[in-house]
Every structure is written in structure tokens, then in C-alpha cells.
C-alpha positions in Angstrom: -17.4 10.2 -112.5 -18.1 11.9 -109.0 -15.5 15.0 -109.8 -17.1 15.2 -113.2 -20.5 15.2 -111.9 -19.6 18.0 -109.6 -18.2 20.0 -112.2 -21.3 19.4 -114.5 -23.0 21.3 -111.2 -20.8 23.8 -111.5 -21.4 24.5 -115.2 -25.4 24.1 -114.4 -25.6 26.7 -111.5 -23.5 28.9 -113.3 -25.9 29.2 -116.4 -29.6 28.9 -113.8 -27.6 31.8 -111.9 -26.6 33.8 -114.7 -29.7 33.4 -116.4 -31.8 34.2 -113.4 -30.6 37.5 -112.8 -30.3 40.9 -114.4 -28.9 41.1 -117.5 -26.3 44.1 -116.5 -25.3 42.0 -113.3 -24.7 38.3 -115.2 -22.0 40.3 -117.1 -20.3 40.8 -114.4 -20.4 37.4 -113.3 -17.4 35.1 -115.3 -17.4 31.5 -115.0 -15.1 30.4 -112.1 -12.3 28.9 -113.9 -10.1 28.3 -111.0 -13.0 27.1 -108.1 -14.5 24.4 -111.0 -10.9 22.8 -111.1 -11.1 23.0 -106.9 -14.2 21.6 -107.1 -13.0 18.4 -109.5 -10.0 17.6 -106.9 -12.0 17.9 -104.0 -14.7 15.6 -104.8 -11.9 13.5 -106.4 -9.9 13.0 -102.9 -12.5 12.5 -101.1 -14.7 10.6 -103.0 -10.5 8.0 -103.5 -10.7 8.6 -99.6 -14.0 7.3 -98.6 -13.2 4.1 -100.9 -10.3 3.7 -99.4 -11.6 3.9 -96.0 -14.6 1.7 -96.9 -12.2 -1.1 -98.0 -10.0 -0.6 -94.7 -13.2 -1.6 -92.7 -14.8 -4.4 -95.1 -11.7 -6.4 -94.8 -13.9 -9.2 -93.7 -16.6 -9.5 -96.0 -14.2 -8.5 -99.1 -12.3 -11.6 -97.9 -15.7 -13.7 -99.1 -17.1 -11.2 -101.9 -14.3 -10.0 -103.5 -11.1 -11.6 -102.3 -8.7 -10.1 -105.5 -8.9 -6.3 -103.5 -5.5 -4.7 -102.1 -6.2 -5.0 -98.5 -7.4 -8.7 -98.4 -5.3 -9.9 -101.2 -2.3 -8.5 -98.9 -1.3 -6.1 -101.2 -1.6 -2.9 -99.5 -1.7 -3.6 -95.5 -4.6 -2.1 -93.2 -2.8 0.8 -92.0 -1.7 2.1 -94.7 -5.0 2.3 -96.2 -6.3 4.3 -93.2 -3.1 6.8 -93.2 -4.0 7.5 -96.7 -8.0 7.8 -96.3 -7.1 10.2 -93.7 -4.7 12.3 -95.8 -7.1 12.7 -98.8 -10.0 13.3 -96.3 -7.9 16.3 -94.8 -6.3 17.7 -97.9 -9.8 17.4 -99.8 -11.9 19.3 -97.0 -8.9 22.0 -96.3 -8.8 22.7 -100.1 -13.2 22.9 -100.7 -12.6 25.9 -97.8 -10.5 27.8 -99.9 -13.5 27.9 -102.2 -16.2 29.4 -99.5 -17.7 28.2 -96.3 -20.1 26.2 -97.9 -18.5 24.2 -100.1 -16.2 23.9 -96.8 -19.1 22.6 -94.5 -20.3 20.2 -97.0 -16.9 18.3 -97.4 -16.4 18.2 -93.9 -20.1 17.2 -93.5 -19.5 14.4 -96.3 -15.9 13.6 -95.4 -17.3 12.5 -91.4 -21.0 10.9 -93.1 -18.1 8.8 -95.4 -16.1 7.4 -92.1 -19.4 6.8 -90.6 -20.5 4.5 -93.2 -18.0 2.8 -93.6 -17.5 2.0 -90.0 -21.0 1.8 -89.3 -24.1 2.7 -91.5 -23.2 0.1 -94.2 -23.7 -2.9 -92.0 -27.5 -1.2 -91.1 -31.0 -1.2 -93.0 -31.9 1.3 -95.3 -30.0 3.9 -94.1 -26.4 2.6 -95.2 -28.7 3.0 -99.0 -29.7 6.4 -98.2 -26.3 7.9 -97.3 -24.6 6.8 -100.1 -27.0 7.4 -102.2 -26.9 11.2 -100.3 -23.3 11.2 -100.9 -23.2 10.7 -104.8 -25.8 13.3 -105.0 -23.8 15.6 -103.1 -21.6 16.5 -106.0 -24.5 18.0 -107.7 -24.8 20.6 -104.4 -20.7 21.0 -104.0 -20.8 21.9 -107.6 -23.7 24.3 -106.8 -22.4 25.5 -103.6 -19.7 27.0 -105.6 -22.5 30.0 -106.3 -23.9 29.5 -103.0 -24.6 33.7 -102.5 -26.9 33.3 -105.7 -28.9 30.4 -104.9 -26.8 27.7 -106.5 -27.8 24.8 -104.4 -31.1 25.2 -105.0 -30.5 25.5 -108.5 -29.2 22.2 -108.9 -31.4 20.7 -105.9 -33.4 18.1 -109.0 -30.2 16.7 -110.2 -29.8 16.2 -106.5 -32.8 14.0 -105.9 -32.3 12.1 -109.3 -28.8 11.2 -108.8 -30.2 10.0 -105.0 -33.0 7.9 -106.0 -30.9 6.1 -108.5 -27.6 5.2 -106.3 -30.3 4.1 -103.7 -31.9 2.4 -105.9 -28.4 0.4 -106.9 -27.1 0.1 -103.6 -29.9 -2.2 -102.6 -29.6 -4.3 -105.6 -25.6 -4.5 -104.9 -26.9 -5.8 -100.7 -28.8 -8.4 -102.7 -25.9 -9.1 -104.9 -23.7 -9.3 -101.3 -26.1 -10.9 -98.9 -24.1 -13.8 -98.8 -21.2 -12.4 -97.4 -23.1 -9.8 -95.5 -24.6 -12.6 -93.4 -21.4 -13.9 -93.0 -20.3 -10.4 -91.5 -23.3 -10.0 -89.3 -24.2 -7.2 -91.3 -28.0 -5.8 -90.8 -28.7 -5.1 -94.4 -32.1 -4.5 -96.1 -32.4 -7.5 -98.1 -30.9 -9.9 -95.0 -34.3 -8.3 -92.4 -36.8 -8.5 -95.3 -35.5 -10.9 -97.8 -34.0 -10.4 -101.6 -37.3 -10.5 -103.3 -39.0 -7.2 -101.1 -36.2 -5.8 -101.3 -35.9 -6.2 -104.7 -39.1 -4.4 -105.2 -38.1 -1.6 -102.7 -35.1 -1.3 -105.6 -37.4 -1.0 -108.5 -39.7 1.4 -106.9 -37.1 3.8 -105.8 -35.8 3.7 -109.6 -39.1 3.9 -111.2 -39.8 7.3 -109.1 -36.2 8.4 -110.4 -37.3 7.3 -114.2 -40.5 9.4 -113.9 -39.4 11.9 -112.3 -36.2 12.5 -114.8 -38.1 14.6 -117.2 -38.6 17.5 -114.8 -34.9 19.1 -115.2 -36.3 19.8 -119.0 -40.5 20.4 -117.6 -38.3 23.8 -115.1 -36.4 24.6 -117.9 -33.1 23.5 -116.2 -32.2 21.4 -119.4 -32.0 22.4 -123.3 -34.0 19.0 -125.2 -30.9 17.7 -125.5 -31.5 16.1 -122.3 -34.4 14.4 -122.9 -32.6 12.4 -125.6 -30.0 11.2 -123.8 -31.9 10.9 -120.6 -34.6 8.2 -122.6 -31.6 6.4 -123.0 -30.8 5.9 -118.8 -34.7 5.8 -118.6 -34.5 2.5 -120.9 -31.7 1.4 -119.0 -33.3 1.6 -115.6 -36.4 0.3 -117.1 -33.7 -2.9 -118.3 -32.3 -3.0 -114.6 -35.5 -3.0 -112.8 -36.5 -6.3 -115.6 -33.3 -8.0 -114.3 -33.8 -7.9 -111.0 -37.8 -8.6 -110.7 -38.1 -10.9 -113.6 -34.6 -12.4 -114.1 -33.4 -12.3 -110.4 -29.9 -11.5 -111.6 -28.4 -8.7 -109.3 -25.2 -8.5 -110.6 -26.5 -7.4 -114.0 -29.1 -5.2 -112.5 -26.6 -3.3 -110.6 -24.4 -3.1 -113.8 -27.4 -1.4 -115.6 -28.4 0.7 -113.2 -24.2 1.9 -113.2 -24.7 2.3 -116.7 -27.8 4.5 -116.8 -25.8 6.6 -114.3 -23.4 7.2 -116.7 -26.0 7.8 -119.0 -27.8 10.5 -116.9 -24.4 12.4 -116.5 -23.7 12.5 -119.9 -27.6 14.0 -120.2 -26.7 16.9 -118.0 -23.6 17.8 -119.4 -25.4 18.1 -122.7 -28.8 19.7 -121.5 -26.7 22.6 -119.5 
């Protein structure tokens, strides 16, 4: 989903780009074949490396949450998994600077923010939320970086934000979902310092300010309508995910929802581009 994502960015600051600029000049600006499949394997290795390296130092509490893993389960051992986080991290970064220096400087800015939460940031309040909800973001900007001499970033900077609030918005209904075994780790999370229930409504906040704010891709003429349709449809999700975890109190489904209308929203902007 990530590599796909960032090739969606790709396709979207190619067409803001070309449409943005003189008509003589877009002509002379072809789609880049070649970079787009760079950009899918680069976000694909890194985005395999940072699980990886994420499961190397949760050892611990996937021994109480989710026991049936590789690493706990015993089979794949802890080294290993680092050797091979490392290798994707290195062979991901090296191949996103043969694209250009951005694209270069934000998997090498990504690659380090992925070690660090891992090791450290997931175990903390908020922020643990906030870089991986960053992070998943991010492939919108690789994706854009790609045109990064004609403004692509900031072409795709919405889809940015969007994608942000709404893995935030899941990644503190997955703490509540894992506070048991959080606690058990001595982890610092969100919902451990304030309690599910706040926490909870910190979670629906963020992803009602994501389902609000989706329609403005289509408002900037970014999107074709055929975004709004499909984005109603992760709007009603969300809307389902933020009933589930307020009214219903079941995490586990919430997070699942929220996945879905993920999916949902991608699907959205590969057909509004």
C-alpha cells in the first residue's frame, strides 16, 4: 500500500505540475517512467525495513500481544532481522539518490525517523503517533519529490496531511488496543498517561478533522469528482471507526475500520488524479 501510495504521488504531481505550467513547456515534460518504478521499490524496502526493525525491538511486548510473529515465535532469530532491516534501509536510501537529492534526503530522513521509533519514540506519548503517522504520509511527498524543481511536494502537501491525520488517528486506537502489553513493557503510551477513554476521544477528533477536511483535494481542484465518490465511502468508514471506539469501546474493530478507510482514500486518489 505504501509503494502504491507513493506512486499515486507520483502520478498526482505529475498532472498539478504539468497542468500548472505553460502549455509549450508541459510538452516537454514526459511522465517519468523509470523514477515512478524507483519510487515503488524505495518506499517498498524501506517501508519491509522499518517493519522489520520495529519487530526486532518489540520482541517483548509481541511476546504478550502477538506471540504467532517470526521473531518471538522463534522463527527468524533477532539478528537476522536486524542484518536484514539494515540491508533494505541501505539499498532503499542509495537507490531514492539516484532519483535526485530530494527524494535522497527524505529516505535517509525517514529511514533514521524509522530506527528511531522503533527503538525509541514508540514506547513515548503522542509523538510515537505523530511519526508514524508522518511517515505514511511521507509517500505522498517521496512521490512528489520526484518533481521537486517544479513544486511537487507542495503539490501533493493535502494528501500529505490527510494521510497524517488518519494513521494518527489509528495508531492511538491500536495503543488502546495494546495497552495491556504496553504496560507490561513499561511503555509510555498515550492511552497508559491519560487513560483509554481520552485517548479515545483524542482518536476521534484527529479523524473527524481528517473526515472534514477530505473534501478539499476536489474544493483546489487537485481531484476530478471522482474523488468525492470514493472518498464518502472512507468518510463513512471513519465516521463507523470513530462509533466503535466511543460508543462500542471495541479497539480492534476501530483500528480495522480506520485501515479500511485508508484503503479507501487511496483508491480515491488514484481515481480523482
Amino acid at each position: 500500500m505504501a509503494g502504491i501510495a507513493a506512486i499515486v504521488g507520483v502520478f498526482i504531481a505529475y498532472n498539478i505540475v504539468v497542468a500548472n505550467i505553460p502549455t509549450y513547456s508541459s510538452y516537454m515534460i514526459l511522465f517519468p517512467i523509470h523514477d515512478a518504478i524507483k519510487v515503488f521499490l524505495v518506499v517498498f524496502l524501506i517501508t519491509g525495513a522499518g517493519n522489520a526493525i520495529n519487530d526486532y525491538f518489540d520482541v517483548d511486548i509481541d511476546k504478550v500481544n502477538k506471540p504467532e510473529r517470526p521473531i518471538p515465535s522463534a522463527k527468524v532469530g533477532l539478528s537476522t532481522a536486524l542484518y536484514f532491516s539494515l540491508v533494505l534501509f541501505a539499498t532503499g536510501t542509495l537507490l531514492a539518490a539516484t532519483i535526485n537529492f530530494a527524494c535522497g534526503a527524505i529516505a535517509f530522513v525517514n529511514s533514521l525517523l524509522l530506527i528511531y521509533y522503533a527503538s525509541t519514540l514508540k514506547r513515548t506519548a503522542l509523538f510515537g503517533n505523530i511519526a508514524v503517522g508522518y511517515l505514511t504520509g511521507s509517500t505522498f511527498l517521496f512521490g512528489g519529490a520526484v518533481f521537486f524543481e517544479y513544486g511537487g511536494i507542495e503539490a501533493v502537501i493535502i494528501l500529505f496531511l490527510l494521510a497524517t491525520l488518519a494513521t494518527v488517528a489509528r495508531e492511538l486506537v491500536k495503543d488502546i488496543e495494546d495497552i495491556q502489553g504496553d504496560k507490561e513493557d513499561g511503555a509510555h503510551t498515550l492511552p497508559i498517561i491519560i487513560g483509554a477513554k481520552r485517548s479515545a476521544y483524542i482518536a476521534s477528533l484527529i479523524g473527524l478533522i481528517a473526515l472534514i477536511a477530505s473534501p478539499l483535494p476536489y474544493i483546489q481542484s487537485l481531484m476530478s469528482i471522482r474523488y468525492m465518490f470514493i472518498i464518502a465511502i472512507a468518510d463513512i468508514l471513519i465516521a463507523v471507526a470513530i462509533y466503535e471506539i466511543l460508543s462500542k469501546n471495541n479497539p480492534a474493530r476501530s483500528s480495522k475500520m480506520f485501515k479500511l478507510a485508508m484503503l479507501f482514500a487511496l483508491v480515491s486518489f488514484i481515481a480523482g488524479a
